[in-house]
C-alpha positions as CSV (number, residue, x, y, z in Angstrom):
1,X,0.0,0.0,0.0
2,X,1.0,3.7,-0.6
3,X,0.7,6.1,1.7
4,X,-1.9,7.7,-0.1
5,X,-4.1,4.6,0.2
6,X,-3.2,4.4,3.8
7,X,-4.0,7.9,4.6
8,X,-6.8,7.7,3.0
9,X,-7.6,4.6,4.5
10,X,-7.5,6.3,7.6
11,X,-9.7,9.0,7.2
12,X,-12.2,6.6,5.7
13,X,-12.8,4.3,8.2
14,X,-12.6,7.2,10.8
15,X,-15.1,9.2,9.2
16,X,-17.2,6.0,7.6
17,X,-16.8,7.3,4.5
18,X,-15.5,5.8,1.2
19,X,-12.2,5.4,0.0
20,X,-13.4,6.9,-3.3
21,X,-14.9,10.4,-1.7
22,X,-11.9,11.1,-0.8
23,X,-9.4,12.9,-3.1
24,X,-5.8,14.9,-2.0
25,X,-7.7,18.2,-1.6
26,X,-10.2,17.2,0.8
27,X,-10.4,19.0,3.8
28,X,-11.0,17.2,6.7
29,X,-13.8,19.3,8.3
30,X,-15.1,21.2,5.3
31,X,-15.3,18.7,2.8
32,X,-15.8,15.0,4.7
33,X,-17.2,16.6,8.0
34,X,-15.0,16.0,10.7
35,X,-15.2,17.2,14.4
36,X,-12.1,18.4,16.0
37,X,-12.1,14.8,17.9
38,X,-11.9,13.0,14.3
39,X,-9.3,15.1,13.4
40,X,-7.4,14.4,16.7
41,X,-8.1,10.4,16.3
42,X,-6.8,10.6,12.6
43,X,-3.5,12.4,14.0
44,X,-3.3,9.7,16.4
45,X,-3.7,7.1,13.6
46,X,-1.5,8.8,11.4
47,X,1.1,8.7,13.9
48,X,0.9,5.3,14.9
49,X,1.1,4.1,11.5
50,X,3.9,6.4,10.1
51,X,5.8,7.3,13.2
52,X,6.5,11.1,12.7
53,X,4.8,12.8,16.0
54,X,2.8,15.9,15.2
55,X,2.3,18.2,17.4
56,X,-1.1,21.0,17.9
57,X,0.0,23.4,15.2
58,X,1.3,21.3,12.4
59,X,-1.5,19.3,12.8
60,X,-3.9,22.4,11.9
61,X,-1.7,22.4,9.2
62,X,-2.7,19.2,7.8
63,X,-6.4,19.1,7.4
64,X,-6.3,18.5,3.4
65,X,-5.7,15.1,2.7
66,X,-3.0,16.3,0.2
67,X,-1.2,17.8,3.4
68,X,-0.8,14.8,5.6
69,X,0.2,12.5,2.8
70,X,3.0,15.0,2.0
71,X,4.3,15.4,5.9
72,X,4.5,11.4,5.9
73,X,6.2,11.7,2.9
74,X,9.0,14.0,3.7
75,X,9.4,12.3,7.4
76,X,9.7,9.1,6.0
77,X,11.5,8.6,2.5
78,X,13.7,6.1,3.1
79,X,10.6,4.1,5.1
80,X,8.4,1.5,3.1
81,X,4.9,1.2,4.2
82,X,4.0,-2.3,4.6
């Protein structure tokens, strides 16, 4: 899997909706209708699956699907997602 499919994996199951209504410029809130907390939880997950911790303010920085599949990508190029 690429991290775009995880990511996206992520925010689908989290916000129960499909894979497919999600594109990179979704916004989290705006566009799939997220809470704060389901923006939290998918930091959380994010985390846990990628291992770059993100802190309060870069997280508001990564509501756009786009965003977060980027910040994984630049903390992580030499790692392969399983």
């Amino acid at each position: 899997m690429t991290v775009e499919e995880t990511i996206k994996g992520i925010v689908a199951k989290q916000l129960k909706v499909s894979n497919e209504s999600i594109t990179g410029t979704s916004h989290l809130m705006k566009d799939l209708g997220a809470d704060s907390l389901d923006v939290v939880e998918i930091m959380i997950a994010v985390e846990d699956e990628f291992g770059p911790e993100i802190d309060n303010e870069t997280g508001k920085q990564l509501l756009i699907v786009q965003s977060m599949i980027d910040f994984v990508n630049s903390h992580n190029s030499s790692k392969q997602v399983n």
